[in-house]
C-alpha positions in Angstrom: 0.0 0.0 0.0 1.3 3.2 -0.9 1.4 7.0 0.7 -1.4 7.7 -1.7 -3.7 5.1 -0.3 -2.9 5.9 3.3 -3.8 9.7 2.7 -7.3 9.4 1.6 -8.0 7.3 5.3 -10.0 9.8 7.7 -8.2 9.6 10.5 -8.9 11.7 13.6 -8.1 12.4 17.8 -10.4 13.9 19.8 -9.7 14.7 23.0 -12.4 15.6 25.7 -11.7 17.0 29.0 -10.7 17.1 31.5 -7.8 15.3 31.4 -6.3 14.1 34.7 -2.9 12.6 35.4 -4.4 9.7 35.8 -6.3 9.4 32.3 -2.5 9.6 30.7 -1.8 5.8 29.8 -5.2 5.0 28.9 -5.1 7.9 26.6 -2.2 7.0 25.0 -2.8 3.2 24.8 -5.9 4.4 23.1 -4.0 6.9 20.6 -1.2 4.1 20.3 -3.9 2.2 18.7 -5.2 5.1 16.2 -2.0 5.2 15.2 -0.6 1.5 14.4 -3.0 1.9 12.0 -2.2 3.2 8.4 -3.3 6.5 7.5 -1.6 9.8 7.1 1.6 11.0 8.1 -0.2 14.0 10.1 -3.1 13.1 12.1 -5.6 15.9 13.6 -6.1 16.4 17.0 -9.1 18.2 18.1 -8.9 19.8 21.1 -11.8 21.6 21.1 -13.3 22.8 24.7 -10.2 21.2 26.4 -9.0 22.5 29.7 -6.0 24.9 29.1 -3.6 23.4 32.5 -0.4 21.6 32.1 -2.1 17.8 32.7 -3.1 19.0 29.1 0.0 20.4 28.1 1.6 17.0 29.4 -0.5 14.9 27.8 -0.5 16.2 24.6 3.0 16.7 24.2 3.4 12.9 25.0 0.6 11.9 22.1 3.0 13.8 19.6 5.8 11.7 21.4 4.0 8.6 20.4 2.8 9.6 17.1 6.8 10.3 16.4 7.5 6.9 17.8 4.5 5.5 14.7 6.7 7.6 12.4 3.7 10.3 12.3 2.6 13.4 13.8 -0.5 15.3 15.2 -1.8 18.8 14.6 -4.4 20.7 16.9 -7.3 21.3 15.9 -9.9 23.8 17.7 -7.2 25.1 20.3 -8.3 27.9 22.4 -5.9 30.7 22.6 -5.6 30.0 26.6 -4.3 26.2 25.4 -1.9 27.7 22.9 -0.1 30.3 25.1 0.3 27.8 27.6 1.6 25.7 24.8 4.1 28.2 24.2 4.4 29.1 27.4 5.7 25.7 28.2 8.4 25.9 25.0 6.6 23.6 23.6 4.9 25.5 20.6 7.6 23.9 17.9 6.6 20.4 19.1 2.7 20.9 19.2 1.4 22.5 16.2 -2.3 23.8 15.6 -3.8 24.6 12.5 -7.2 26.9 12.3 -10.4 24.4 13.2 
């Protein structure tokens, strides 16, 4: 199967909140899944309505940790502007990337 087939698969994250530390290796067991999977090389996260605090931060960061791992990425989607300066805020806005919902 080449790239070509892969990109026309709909694939998509979406993340609901609140996220607590505790929800972190469920989560990414769960994305893990999404992403052993073939599809496209960037995946979209939507992040709609999600709680702007680091438990966020932190778990975002590490689904873009294991989408790397899968040889893919993610790109939020629906970020509020509270999520994204914290983003940045945490040095983290070259390694989470958001795109206009």
């Amino acid at each position: 199967m080449g790239a070509d087939d892969d990109a026309g698969r709909a694939v998509a994250l979406v993340i609901h909140g609140p996220i607590a530390r505790a929800d972190l290796p469920g989560l990414s067991d769960r994305v893990c899944e999404v992403l052993c999977a073939p599809g496209p090389d960037i995946v979209p996260c939507d992040v709609t309505g999600v709680e702007p605090d680091a438990v966020t931060v932190d778990a975002l960061a590490r689904l873009e940790l294991a989408a790397k791992r899968h040889g893919r990425g993610i790109v939020l989607v629906g970020a509020s502007l509270p999520l994204l300066r914290l983003v940045k805020l945490m040095g983290l806005d070259d390694v989470l990337r958001a795109r206009d919902a």
